[in-house]
C-alpha positions, 0 to 999 in steps of 0.5 A: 457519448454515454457508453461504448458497445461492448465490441470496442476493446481500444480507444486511439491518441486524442480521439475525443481531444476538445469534445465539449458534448462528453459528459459521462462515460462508460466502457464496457467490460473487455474494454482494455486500451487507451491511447494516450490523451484520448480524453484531453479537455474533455471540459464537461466530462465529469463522470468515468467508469472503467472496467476491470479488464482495463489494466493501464491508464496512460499520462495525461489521458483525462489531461485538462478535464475540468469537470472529472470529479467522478472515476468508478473502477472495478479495478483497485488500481495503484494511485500512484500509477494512474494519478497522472492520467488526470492532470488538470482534474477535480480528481487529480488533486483529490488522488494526490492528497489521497496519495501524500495522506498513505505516505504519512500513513507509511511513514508513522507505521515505519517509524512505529515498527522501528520503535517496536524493533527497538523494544523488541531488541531490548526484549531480547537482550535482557532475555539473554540476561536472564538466562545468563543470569539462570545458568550461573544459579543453576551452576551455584546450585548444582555446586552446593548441592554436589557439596551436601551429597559429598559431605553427607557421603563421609562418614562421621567420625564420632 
């Protein structure tokens, strides 16, 4: 099988469970369901497109294909949601490692935004001092300048 007519919108459990004929495959676009382990031990199968108009890819759906090496998508979809469909695939390990890679990604951005809240944090504080630190010499100032124009208003005795 090396696509689909493009009438086909779903594909029911375990229809091509074990075919050792399936190499590639492509659905075509308006294709939309999968059942679940429509694919299992697909053993040469080592090469997948799916089109955008799937929004789902059930567990364990290319459970066991040993040669899946190759998933084309139009779709972007979340890793974590999908990577299980491909237990016992080539891709499967490559998705996971894919996975645990974001998660450190995440994890540095994480602790660089705590360490930016931090300082952002310091920033404010010290802003706050500042400006603490502002008003007491604009108090100083105003009080001295309120006593030269009170000293200047009396009139000197001679």
């Amino acid at each position: 099988v090396e696509s689909f007519p493009a009438s086909l919108k779903s594909i029911g459990f375990n229809a091509f469970e074990g075919c050792a004929k399936i190499r590639r495959i492509t659905f075509p676009e308006g294709f939309s369901t999968f059942g679940g382990s429509v694919f299992k031990d697909c053993t040469l199968l080592s090469e997948v497109y799916i089109p955008s108009s799937v929004k789902e890819l059930p567990y364990g759906l290319f459970k066991g294909c040993t040669s899946l090496s190759v998933v084309k998508s139009a779709n972007n979809f979340e890793k974590t949601k999908y990577v299980e469909a491909f237990i016992g695939c080539p891709v499967h390990a490559r998705l996971k490692q894919e996975i645990d890679q974001e998660r450190e990604r995440k994890a540095k951005y994480k602790d660089h935004n705590l360490e930016i809240d931090a300082g952002l944090m310091e920033i404010e504080r010290a802003s706050k001092e500042l400006d603490e630190k502002l008003d007491r010499i604009n108090r100083e100032t105003e009080k001295q300048i309120r006593e030269i124009e009170e000293k200047s208003a009396k009139p000197r005795a001679e």
